[in-house]
mmJSON file of the N, C-alpha and C atoms, coordinates in Angstrom:
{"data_MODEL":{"atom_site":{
"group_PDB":["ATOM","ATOM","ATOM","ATOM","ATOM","ATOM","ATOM","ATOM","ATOM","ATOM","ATOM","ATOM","ATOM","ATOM","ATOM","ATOM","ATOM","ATOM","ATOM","ATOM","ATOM","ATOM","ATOM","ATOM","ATOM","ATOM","ATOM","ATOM","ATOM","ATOM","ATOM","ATOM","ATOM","ATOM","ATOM","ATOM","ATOM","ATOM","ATOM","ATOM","ATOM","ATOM","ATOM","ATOM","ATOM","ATOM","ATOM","ATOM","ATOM","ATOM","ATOM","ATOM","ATOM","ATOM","ATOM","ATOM","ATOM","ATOM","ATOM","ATOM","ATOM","ATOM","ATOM","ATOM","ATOM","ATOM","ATOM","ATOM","ATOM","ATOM","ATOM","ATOM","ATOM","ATOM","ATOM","ATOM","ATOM","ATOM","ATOM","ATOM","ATOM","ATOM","ATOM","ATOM","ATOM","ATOM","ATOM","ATOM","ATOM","ATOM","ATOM","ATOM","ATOM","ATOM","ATOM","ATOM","ATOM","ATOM","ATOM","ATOM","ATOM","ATOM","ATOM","ATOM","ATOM","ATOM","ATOM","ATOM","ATOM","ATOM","ATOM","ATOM","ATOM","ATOM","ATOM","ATOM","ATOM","ATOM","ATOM","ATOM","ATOM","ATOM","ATOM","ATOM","ATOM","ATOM","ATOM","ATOM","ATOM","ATOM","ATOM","ATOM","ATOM","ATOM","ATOM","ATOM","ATOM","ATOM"],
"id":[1,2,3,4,5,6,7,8,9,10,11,12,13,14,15,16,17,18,19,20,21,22,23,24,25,26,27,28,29,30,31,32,33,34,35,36,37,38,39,40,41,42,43,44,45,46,47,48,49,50,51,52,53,54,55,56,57,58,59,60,61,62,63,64,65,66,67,68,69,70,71,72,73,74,75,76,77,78,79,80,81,82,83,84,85,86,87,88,89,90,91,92,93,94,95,96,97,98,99,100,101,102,103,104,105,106,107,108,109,110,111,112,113,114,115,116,117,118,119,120,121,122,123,124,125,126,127,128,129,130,131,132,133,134,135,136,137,138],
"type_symbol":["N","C","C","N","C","C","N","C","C","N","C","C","N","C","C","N","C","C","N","C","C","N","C","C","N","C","C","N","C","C","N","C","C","N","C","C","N","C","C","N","C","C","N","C","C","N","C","C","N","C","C","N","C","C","N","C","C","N","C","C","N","C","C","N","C","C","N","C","C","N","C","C","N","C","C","N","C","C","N","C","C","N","C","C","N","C","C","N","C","C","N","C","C","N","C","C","N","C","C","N","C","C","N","C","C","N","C","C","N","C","C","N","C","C","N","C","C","N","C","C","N","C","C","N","C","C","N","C","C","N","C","C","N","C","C","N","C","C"],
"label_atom_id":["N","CA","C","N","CA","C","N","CA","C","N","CA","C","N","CA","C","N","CA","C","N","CA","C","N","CA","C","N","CA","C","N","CA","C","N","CA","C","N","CA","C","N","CA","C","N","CA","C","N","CA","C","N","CA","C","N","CA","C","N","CA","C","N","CA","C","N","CA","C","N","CA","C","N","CA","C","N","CA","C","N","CA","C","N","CA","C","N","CA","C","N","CA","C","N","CA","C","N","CA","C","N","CA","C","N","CA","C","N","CA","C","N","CA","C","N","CA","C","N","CA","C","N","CA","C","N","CA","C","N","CA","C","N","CA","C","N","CA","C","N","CA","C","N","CA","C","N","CA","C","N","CA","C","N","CA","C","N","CA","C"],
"label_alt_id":[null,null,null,null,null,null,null,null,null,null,null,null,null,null,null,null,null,null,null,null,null,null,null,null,null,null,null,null,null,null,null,null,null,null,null,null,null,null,null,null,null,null,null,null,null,null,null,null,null,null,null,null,null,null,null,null,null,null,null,null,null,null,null,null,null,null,null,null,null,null,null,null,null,null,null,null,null,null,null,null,null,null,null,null,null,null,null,null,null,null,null,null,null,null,null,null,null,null,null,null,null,null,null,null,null,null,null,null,null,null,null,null,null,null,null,null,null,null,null,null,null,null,null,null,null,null,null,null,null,null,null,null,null,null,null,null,null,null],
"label_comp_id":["UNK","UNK","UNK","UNK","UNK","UNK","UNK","UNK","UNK","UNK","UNK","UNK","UNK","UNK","UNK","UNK","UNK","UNK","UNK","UNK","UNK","UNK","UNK","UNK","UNK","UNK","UNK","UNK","UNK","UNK","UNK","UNK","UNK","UNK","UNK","UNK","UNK","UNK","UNK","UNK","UNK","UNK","UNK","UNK","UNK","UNK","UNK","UNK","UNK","UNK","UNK","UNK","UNK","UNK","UNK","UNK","UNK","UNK","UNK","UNK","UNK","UNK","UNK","UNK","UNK","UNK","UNK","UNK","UNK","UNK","UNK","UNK","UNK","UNK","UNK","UNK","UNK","UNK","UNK","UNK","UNK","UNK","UNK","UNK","UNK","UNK","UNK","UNK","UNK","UNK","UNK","UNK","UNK","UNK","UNK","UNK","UNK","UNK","UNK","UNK","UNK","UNK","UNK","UNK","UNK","UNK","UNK","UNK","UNK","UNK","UNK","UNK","UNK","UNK","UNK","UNK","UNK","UNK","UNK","UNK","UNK","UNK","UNK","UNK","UNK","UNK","UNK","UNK","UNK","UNK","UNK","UNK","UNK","UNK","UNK","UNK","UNK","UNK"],
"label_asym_id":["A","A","A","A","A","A","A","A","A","A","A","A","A","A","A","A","A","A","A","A","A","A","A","A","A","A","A","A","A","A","A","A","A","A","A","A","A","A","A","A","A","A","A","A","A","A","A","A","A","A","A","A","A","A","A","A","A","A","A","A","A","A","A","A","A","A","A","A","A","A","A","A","A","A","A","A","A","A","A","A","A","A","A","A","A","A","A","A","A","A","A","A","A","A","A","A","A","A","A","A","A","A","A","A","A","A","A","A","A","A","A","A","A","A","A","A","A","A","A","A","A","A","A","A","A","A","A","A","A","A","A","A","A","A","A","A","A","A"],
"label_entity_id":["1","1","1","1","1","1","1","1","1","1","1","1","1","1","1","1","1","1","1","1","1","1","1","1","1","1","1","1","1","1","1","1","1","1","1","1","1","1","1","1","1","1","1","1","1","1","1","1","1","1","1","1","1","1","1","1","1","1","1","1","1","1","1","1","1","1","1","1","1","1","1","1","1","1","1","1","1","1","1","1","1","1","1","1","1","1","1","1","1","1","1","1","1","1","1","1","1","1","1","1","1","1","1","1","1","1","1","1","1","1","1","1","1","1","1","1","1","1","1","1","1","1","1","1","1","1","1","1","1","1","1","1","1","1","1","1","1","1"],
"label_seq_id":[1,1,1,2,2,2,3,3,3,4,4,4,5,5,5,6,6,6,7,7,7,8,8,8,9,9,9,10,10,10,11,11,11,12,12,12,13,13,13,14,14,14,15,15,15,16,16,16,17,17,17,18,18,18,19,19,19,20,20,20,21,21,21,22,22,22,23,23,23,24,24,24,25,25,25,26,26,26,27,27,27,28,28,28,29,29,29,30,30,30,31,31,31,32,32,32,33,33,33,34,34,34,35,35,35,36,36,36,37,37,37,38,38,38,39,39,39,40,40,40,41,41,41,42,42,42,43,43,43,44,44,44,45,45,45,46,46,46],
"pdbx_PDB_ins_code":[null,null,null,null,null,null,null,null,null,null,null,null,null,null,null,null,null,null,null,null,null,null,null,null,null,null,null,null,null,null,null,null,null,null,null,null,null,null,null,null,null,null,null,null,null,null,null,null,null,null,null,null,null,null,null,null,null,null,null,null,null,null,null,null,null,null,null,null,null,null,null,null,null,null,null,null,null,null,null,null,null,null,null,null,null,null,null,null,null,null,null,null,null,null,null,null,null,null,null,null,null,null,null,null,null,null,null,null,null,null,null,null,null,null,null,null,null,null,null,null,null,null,null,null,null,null,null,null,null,null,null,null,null,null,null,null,null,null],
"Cartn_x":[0.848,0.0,0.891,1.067,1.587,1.247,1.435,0.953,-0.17,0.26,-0.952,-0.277,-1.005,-0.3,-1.466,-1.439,-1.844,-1.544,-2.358,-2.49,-3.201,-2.742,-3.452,-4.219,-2.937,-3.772,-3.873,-5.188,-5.944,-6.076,-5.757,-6.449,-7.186,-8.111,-8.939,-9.844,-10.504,-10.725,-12.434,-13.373,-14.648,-15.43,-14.026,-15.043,-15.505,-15.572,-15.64,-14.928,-14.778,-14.313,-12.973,-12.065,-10.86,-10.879,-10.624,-10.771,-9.855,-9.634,-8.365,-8.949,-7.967,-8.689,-7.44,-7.562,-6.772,-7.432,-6.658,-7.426,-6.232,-6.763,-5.925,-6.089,-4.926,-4.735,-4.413,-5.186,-4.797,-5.219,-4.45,-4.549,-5.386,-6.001,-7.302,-7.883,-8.726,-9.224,-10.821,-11.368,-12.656,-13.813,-13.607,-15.052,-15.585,-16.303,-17.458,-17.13,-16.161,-15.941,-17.701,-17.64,-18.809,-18.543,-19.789,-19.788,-19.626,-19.114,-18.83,-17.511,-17.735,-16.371,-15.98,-14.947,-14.508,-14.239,-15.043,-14.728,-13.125,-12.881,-11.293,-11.558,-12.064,-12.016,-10.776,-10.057,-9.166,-8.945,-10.013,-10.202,-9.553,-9.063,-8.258,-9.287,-9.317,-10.107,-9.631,-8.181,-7.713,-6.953],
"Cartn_y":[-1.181,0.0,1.241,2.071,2.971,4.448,5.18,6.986,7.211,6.692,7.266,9.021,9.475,10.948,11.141,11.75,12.421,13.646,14.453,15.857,16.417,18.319,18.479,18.269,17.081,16.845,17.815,17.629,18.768,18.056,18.396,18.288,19.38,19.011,19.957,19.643,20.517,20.444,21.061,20.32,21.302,21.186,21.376,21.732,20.394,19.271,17.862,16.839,16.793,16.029,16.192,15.486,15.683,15.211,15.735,15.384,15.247,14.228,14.137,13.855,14.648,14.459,14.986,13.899,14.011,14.061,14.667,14.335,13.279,12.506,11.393,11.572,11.539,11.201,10.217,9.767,8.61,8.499,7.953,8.002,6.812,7.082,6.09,5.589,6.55,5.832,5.705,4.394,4.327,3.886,4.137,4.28,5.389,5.733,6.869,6.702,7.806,8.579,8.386,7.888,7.782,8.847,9.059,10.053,9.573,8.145,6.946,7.482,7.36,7.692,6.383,6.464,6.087,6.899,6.158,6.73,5.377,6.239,6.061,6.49,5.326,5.857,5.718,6.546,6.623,6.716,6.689,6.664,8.088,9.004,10.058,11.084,11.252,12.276,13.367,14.011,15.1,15.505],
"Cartn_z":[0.0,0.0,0.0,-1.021,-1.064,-1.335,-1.597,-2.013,-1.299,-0.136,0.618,1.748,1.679,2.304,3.325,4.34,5.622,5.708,5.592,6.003,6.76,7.272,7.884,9.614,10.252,11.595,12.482,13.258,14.046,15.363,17.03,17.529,18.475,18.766,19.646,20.531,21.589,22.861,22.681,22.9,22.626,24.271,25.135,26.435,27.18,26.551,27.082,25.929,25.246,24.329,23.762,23.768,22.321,21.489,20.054,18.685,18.246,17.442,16.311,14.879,14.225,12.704,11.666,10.6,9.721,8.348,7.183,5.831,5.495,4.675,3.883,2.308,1.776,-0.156,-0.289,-1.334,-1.779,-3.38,-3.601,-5.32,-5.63,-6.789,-7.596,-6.701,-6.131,-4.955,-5.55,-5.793,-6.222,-5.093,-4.1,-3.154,-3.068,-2.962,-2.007,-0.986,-0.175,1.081,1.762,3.257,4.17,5.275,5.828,7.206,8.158,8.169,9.288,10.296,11.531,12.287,13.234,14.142,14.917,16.476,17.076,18.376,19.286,20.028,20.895,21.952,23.086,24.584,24.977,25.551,26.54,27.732,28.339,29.889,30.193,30.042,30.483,30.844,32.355,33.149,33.166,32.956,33.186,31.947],
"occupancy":[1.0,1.0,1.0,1.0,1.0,1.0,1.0,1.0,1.0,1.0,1.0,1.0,1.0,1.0,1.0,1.0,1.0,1.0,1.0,1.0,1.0,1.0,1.0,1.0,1.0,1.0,1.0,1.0,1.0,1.0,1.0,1.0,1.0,1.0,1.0,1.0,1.0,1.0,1.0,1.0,1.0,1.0,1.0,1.0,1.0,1.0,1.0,1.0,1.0,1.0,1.0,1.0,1.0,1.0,1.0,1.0,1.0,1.0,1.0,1.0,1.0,1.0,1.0,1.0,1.0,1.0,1.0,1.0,1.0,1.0,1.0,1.0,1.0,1.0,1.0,1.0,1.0,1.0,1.0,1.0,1.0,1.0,1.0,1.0,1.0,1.0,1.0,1.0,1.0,1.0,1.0,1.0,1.0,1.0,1.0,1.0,1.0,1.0,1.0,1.0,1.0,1.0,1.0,1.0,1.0,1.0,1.0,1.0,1.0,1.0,1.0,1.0,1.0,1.0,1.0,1.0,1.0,1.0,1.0,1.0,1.0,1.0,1.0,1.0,1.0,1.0,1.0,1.0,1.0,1.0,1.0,1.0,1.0,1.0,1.0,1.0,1.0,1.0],
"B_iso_or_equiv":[0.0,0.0,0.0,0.0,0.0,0.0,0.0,0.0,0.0,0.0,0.0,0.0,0.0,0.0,0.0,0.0,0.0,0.0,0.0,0.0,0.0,0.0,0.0,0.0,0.0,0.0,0.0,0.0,0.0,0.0,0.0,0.0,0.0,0.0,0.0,0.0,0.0,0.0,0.0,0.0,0.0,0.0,0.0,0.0,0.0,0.0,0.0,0.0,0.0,0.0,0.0,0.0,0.0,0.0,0.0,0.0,0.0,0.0,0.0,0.0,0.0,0.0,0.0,0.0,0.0,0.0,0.0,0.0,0.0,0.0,0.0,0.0,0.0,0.0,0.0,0.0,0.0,0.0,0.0,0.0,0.0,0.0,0.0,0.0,0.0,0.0,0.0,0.0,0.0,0.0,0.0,0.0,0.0,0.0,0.0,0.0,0.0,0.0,0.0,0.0,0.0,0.0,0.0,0.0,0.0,0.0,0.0,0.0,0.0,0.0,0.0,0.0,0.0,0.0,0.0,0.0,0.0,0.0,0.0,0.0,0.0,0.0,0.0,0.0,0.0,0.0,0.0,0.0,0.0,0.0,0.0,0.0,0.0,0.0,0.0,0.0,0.0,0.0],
"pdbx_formal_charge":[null,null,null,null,null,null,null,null,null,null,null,null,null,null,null,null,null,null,null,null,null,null,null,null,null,null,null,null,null,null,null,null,null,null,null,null,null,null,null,null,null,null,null,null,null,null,null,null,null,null,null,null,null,null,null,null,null,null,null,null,null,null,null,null,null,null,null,null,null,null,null,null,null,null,null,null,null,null,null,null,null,null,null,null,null,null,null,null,null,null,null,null,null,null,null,null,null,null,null,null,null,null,null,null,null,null,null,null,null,null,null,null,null,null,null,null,null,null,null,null,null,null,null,null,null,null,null,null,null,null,null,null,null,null,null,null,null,null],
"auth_seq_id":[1,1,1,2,2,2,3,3,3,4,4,4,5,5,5,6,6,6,7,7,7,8,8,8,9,9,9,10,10,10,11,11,11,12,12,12,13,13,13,14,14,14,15,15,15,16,16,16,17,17,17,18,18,18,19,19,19,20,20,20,21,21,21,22,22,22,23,23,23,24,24,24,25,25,25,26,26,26,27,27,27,28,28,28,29,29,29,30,30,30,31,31,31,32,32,32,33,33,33,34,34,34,35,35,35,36,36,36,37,37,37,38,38,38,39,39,39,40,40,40,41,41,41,42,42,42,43,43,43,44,44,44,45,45,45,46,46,46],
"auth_comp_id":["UNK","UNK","UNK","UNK","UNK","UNK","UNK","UNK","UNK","UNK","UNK","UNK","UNK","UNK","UNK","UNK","UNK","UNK","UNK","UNK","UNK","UNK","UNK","UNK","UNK","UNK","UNK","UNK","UNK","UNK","UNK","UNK","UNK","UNK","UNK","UNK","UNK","UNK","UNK","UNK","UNK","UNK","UNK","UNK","UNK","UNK","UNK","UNK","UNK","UNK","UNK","UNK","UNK","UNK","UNK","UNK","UNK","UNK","UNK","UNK","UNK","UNK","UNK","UNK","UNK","UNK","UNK","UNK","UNK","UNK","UNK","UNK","UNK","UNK","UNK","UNK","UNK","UNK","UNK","UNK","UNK","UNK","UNK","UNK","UNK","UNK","UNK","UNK","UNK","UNK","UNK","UNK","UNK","UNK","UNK","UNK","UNK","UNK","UNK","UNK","UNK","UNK","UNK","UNK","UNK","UNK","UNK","UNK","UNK","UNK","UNK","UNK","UNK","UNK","UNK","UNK","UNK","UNK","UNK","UNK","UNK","UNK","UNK","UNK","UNK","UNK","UNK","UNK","UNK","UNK","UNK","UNK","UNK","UNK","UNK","UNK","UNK","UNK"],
"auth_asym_id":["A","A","A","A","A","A","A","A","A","A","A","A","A","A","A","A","A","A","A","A","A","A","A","A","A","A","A","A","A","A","A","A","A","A","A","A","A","A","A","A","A","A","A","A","A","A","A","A","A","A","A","A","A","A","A","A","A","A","A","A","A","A","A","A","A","A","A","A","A","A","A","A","A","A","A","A","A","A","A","A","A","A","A","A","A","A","A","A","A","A","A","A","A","A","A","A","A","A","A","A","A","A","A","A","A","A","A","A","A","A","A","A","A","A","A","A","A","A","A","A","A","A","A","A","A","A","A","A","A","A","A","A","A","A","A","A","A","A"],
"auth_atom_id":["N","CA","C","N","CA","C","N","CA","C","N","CA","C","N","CA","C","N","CA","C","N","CA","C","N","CA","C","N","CA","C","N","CA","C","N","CA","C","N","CA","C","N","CA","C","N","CA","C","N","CA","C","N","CA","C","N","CA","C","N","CA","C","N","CA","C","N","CA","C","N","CA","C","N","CA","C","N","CA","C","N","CA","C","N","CA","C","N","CA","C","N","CA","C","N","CA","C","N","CA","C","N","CA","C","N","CA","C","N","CA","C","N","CA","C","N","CA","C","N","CA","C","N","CA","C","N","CA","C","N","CA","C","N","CA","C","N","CA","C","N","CA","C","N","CA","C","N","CA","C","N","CA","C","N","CA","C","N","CA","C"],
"pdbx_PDB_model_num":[1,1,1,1,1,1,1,1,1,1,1,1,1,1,1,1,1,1,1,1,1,1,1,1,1,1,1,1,1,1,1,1,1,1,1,1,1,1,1,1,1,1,1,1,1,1,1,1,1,1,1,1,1,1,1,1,1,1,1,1,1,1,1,1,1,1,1,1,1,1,1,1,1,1,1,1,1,1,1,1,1,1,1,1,1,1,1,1,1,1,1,1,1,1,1,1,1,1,1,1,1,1,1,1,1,1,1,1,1,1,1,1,1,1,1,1,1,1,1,1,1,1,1,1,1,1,1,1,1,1,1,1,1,1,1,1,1,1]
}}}
């Protein structure tokens, strides 16, 4: 798996939550992109 690129990472704080988010390239990419996510508990209280 190759030419794949990552750009762009963000994280941020909305007051209860942290976000991470990246855009990804990837060449000839023939799916339809979904609004599907992933959640990541971390247990981290502070």
């Amino acid at each position: 798996m190759g030419g794949i690129k990552y750009i762009n990472p963000r994280c941020s704080f909305d007051g209860l939550n942290w976000w991470i988010s990246v855009g990804v390239e990837y060449p000839d990419n023939t799916e339809i992109p979904t609004s599907e996510g992933i959640g990541i508990d971390l247990g981290v209280e502070n």
